[in-house]
C-alpha positions as CSV (number, residue, x, y, z in Angstrom):
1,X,87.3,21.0,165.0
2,X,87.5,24.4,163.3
3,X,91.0,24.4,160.8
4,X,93.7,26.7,161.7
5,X,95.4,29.3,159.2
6,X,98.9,30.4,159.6
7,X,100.0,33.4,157.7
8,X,103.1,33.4,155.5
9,X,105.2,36.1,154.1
10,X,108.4,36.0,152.1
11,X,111.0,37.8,154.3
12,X,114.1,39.7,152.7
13,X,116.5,38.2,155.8
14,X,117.2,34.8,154.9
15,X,120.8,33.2,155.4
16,X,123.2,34.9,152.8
17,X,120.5,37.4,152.0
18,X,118.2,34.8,150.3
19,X,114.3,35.3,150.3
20,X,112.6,32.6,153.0
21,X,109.1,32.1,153.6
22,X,108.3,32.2,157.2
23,X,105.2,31.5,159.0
24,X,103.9,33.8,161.6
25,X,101.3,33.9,164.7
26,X,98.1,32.0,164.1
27,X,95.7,34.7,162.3
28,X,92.6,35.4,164.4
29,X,91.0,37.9,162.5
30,X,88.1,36.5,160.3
31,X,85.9,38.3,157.4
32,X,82.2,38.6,157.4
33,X,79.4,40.2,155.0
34,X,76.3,41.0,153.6
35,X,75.0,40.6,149.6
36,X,74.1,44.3,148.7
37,X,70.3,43.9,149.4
38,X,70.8,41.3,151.6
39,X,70.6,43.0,155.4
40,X,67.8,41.5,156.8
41,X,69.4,37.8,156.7
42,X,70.4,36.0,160.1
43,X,73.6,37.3,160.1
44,X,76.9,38.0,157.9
45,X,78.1,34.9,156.3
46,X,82.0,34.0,156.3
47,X,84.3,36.0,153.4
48,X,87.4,34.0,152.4
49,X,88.7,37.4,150.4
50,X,87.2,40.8,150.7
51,X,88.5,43.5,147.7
52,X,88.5,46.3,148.7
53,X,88.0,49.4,145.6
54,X,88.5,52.5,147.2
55,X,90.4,55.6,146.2
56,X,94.0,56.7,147.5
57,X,91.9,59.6,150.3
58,X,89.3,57.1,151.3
59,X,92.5,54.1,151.6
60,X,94.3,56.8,154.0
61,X,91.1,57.6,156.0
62,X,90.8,53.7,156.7
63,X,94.5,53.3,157.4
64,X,94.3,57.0,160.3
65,X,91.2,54.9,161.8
66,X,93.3,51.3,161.9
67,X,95.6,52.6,163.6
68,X,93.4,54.4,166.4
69,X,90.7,51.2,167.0
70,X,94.3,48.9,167.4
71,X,95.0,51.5,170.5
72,X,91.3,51.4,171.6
73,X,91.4,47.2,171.1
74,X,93.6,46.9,173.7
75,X,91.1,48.1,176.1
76,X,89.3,45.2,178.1
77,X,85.8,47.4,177.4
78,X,85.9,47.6,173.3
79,X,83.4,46.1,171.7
80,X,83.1,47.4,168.3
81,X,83.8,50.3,165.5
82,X,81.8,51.2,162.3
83,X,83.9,53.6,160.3
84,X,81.0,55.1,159.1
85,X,80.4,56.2,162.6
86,X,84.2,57.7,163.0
87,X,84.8,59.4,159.1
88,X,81.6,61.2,158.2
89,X,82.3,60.6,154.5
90,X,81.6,56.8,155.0
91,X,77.9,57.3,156.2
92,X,76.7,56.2,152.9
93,X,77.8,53.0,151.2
94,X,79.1,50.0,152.0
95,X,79.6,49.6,156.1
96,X,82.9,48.7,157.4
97,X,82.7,47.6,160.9
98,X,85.7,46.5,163.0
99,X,85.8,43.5,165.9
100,X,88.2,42.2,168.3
101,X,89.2,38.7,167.3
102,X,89.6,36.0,170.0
């Protein structure tokens, strides 16, 4: 049986205005990868933390195309998105490629 993880956040709305931690939804989304060098493996192995150096235009480029491929998500038909494939100034480097989870 695969463990479940529950996000948490600190909310400023507690009783009397006092910080609570409260859990959320069940988090479906999952991380995968490649070592630099590494494509021609099976397949991505599992990331438990992904960091993510970018600079404050390519960090609003990624945030524009978040917010479009949630709209297209909810389509029944989506399959995937590389942002290489949607900002042209992503076509080299690392690839960033965006799922539907479960």
């Amino acid at each position: 049986m695969e463990a479940r993880s529950f996000h948490t956040a600190w909310t400023q709305y507690g009783h009397f205005g006092i910080p609570q931690k409260r859990r959320y939804t069940e988090v479906g989304m999952k991380l995968y990868g490649y070592k630099e060098g590494s494509r021609n493996e099976r397949g991505p192995a599992a990331l438990s933390e992904v960091t993510v150096v970018a600079s404050p235009h390519e960090l609003r480029a990624i945030a524009r195309l978040l917010g479009d491929v949630a709209i297209e998500m909810e389509c029944a038909s989506f399959d995937h998105v590389h942002l290489a494939d949607r900002v042209a100034t992503f076509i080299e480097g690392p690839q960033l490629v965006f799922m539907k989870a479960d």
